[in-house]
C-alpha positions in Angstrom: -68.9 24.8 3.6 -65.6 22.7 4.4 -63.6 23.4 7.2 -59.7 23.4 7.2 -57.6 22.6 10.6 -55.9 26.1 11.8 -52.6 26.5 13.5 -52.4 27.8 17.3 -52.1 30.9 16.1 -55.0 31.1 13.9 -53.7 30.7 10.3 -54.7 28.1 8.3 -52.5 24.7 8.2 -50.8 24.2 4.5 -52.2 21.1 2.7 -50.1 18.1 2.8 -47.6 17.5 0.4 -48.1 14.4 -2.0 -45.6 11.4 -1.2 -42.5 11.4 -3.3 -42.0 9.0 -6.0 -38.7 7.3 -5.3 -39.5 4.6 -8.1 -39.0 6.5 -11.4 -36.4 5.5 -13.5 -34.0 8.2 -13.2 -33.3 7.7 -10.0 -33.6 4.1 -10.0 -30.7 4.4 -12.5 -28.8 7.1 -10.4 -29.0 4.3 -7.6 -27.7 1.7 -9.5 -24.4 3.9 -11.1 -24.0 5.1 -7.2 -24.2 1.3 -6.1 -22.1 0.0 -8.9 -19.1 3.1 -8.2 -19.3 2.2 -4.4 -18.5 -1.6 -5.5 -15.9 -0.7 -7.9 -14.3 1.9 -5.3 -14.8 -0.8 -2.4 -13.2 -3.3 -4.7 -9.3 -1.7 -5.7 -9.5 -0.5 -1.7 -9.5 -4.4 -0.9 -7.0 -4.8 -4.3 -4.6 -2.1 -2.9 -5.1 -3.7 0.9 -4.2 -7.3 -1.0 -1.2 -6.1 -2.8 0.4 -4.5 0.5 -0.4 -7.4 2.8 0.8 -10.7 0.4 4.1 -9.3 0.0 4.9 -8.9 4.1 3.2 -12.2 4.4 5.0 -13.9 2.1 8.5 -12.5 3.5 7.3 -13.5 7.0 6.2 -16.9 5.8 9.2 -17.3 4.2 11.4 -16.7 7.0 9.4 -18.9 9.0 10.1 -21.4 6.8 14.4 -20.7 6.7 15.0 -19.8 10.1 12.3 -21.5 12.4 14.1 -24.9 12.4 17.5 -22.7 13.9 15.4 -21.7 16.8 16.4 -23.9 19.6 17.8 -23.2 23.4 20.6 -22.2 22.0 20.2 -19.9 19.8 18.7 -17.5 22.9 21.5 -18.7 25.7 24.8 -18.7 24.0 27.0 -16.4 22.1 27.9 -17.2 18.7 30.4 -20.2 17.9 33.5 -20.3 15.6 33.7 -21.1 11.9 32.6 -24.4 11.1 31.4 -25.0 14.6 27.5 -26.1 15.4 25.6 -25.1 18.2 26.3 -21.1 18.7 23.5 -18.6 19.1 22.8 -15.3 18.8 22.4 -14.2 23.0 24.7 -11.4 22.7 23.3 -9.9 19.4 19.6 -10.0 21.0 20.8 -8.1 24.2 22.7 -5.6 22.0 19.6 -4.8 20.0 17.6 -4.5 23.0 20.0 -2.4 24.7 20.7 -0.1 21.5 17.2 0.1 20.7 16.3 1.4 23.9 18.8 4.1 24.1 17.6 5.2 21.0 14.1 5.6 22.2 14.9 7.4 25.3 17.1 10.1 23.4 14.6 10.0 20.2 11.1 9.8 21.3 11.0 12.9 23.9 13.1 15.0 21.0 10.7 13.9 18.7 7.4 14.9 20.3 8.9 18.1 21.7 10.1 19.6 18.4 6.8 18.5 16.8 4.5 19.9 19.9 6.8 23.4 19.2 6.1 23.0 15.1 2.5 22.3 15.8 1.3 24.7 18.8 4.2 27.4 19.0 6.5 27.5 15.7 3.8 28.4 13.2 5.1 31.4 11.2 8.3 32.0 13.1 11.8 31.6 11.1 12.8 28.8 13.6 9.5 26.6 13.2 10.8 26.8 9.7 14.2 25.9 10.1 12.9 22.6 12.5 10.5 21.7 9.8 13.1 22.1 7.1 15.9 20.4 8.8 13.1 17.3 10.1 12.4 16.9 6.1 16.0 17.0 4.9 16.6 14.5 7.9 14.3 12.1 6.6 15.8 11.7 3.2 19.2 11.9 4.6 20.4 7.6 3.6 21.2 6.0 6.7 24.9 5.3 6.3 25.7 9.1 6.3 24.0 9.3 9.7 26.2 6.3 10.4 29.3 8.4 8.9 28.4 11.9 10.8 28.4 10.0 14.5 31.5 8.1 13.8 32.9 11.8 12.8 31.1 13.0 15.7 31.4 10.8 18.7 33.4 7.4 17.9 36.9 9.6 16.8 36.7 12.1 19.2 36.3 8.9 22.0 38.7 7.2 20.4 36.7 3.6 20.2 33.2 2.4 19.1 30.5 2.6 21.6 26.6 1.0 22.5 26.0 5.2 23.1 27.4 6.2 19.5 24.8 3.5 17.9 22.3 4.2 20.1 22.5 8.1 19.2 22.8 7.3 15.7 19.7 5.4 15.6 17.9 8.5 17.7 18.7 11.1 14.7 17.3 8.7 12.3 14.1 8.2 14.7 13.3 12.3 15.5 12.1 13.3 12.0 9.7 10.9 11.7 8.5 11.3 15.1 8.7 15.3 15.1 6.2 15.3 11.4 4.5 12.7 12.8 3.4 14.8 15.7 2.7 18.0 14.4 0.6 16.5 12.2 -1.4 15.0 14.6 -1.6 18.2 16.9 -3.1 19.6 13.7 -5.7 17.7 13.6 -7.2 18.3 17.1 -10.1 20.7 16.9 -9.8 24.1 17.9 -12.5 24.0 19.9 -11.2 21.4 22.2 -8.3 24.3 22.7 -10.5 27.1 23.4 -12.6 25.4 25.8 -9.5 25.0 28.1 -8.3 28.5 27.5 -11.9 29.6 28.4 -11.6 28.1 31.9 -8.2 29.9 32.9 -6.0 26.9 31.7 -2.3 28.4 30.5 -1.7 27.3 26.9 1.5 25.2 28.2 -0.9 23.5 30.2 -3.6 23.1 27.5 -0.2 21.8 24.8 0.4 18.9 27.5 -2.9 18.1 29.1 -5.3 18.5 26.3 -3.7 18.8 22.6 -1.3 16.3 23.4 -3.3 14.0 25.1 -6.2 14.1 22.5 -3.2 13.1 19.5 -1.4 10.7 21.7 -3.0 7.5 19.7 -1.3 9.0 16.2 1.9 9.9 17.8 1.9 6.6 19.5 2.0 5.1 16.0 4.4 7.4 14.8 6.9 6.8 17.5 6.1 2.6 16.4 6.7 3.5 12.9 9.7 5.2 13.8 10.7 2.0 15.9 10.3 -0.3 13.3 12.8 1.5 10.8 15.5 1.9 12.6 15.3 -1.5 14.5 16.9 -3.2 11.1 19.5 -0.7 10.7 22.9 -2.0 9.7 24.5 0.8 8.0 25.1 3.3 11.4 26.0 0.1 13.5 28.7 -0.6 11.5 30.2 3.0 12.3 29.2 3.1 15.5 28.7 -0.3 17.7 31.0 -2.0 15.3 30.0 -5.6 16.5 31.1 -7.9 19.7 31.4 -11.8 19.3 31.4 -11.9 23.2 28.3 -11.4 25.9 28.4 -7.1 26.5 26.1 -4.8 28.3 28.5 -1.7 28.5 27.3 1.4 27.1 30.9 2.5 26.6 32.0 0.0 24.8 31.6 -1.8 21.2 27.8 -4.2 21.4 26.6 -6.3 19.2 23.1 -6.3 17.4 21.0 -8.3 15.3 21.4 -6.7 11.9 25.1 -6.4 12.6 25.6 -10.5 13.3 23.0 -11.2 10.0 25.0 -9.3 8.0 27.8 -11.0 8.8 26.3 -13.9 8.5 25.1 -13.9 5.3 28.1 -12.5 3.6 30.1 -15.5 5.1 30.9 -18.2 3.1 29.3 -21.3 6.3 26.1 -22.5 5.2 25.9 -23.2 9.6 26.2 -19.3 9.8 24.0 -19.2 7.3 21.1 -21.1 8.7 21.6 -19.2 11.8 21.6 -15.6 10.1 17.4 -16.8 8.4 16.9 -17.6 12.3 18.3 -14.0 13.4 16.3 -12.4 10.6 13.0 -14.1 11.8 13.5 -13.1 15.5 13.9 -9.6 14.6 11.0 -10.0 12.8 8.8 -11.4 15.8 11.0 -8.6 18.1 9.4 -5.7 16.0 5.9 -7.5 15.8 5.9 -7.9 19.3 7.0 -4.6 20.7 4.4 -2.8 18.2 1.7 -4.9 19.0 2.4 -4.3 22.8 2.7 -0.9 22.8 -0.7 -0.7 20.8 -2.7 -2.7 23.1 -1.6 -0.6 25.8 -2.2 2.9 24.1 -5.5 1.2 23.4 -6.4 0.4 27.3 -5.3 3.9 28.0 -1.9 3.0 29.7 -0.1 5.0 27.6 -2.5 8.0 28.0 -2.8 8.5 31.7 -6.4 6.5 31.8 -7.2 4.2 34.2 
């Protein structure tokens, strides 16, 4: 009489199952069609990734190869010459950017990220979440030489004269849709969970917005503020109606400043082939001036900088 092995709690143990047979051919052909699609799929992702990249590289190896010969002292010490004269730069157009820039990332970014942290944790529903979302779409579709036209209307006639402040407020509308999207959709993808656990310890839900929500999306929204950056930083159109241009050295925010798009523009459509070579060297440090602050800004949301870590 054969004896079977029996559980703890007295009933018989279940025979053991025979081993599977992974090496019929169905599945041996159901591995190679899953292997083959995984190839072909893996292969137009590195196509598509191919057909973005050689384009940008090709611009920025080609402005390498017309403006890095400009790029001398300079170029980054003196304002730019007259007609027909060698040895200007673009000092003056450098510091306007900078300065112009910056104002539009102090008025643009906090607008941004507040509207979008209203959309995302407070506006769902309500007929002014709507109207904000509405308006932030519209906005980015809106070319930028009307928002260019609407601040002259709005700021440079009233004050009688162009201004660093109407540019750099120009530049902020064109920034806050992309920023405000940006952010709600971020915010909407930070688990519930993470939410309810703070609410289950007594933490108000303003509290939870800032410290938690926010904080967990703060690597998206970082890159949505960069991306935000980026297309505005080449921006001729609103200048134009706004900072108007300087040929002199200016750091007043009152006053018309000059930028980098602003002097390339008028560069190229001039008929110097100095002004010119000179407008390929502009055009390239612009470049570098967008890489750079992107790149910077990344590696410090990345250390935890930007995010309140240590």
């Amino acid at each position: 009489m054969s004896s079977q092995a029996l559980t703890p709690n007295g009933t018989p143990e279940p025979a053991p199952r025979p081993p599977m047979n992974f090496n019929t051919p169905a599945l041996r052909l159901n591995f190679t069609i899953r292997k083959a699609l995984n190839n072909v799929v893996s292969g137009l992702a590195l196509l598509a990734t191919l057909l973005v990249l050689v384009p940008l590289a090709a611009i920025l190896v080609y402005l390498f190869y017309k403006g890095f010969s400009s790029l001398n002292y300079n170029f980054f010490t003196k304002i730019p010459a007259p007609p027909g004269v060698e040895g200007g730069g673009m000092a003056n157009s450098i510091v306007g950017s900078g300065i112009v820039l910056a104002l539009a990332s102090l008025m643009g970014i906090p607008v941004g990220i507040a509207a979008g942290v209203y959309l995302a944790e407070f506006g769902r529903g309500r007929m002014l979440g709507n109207a904000i979302r509405f308006t932030a779409d519209v906005l980015n579709g809106v070319p930028s030489i009307v928002v260019g036209i609407s601040m002259y209307a709005l700021i440079v006639k009233p004050q009688l004269h162009f201004s660093a402040f109407a540019g750099g407020v120009a530049l902020a509308v064109m920034m806050i849709p992309t920023i405000t999207r940006t952010t709600e959709e971020m915010l909407a993808t930070v688990p519930h969970s993470i939410r309810e656990a703070a609410l289950g310890l007594g933490v108000p839900k303003w509290r939870t917005t800032l410290s938690v929500a926010l904080r967990t999306a703060s690597p998206g929204i970082i890159t949505g503020c960069m991306l935000a950056f980026a297309r505005v930083a080449g921006e001729t159109a609103p200048l134009l109606f706004t900072a108007l241009g300087n040929e002199f050295m200016s750091t007043s925010l009152n006053g018309p400043i000059d930028a980098l798009p602003l002097r390339i523009y008028k560069y190229a459509n001039s008929p110097f082939d100095e002004w010119h070579r000179v407008a390929w060297a502009g055009s390239l440090v612009l470049i570098l001036m967008i890489m750079v602050s992107v790149t910077l800004v990344r590696i410090f949301a990345s250390r935890g900088v930007l995010k309140g870590g240590n």
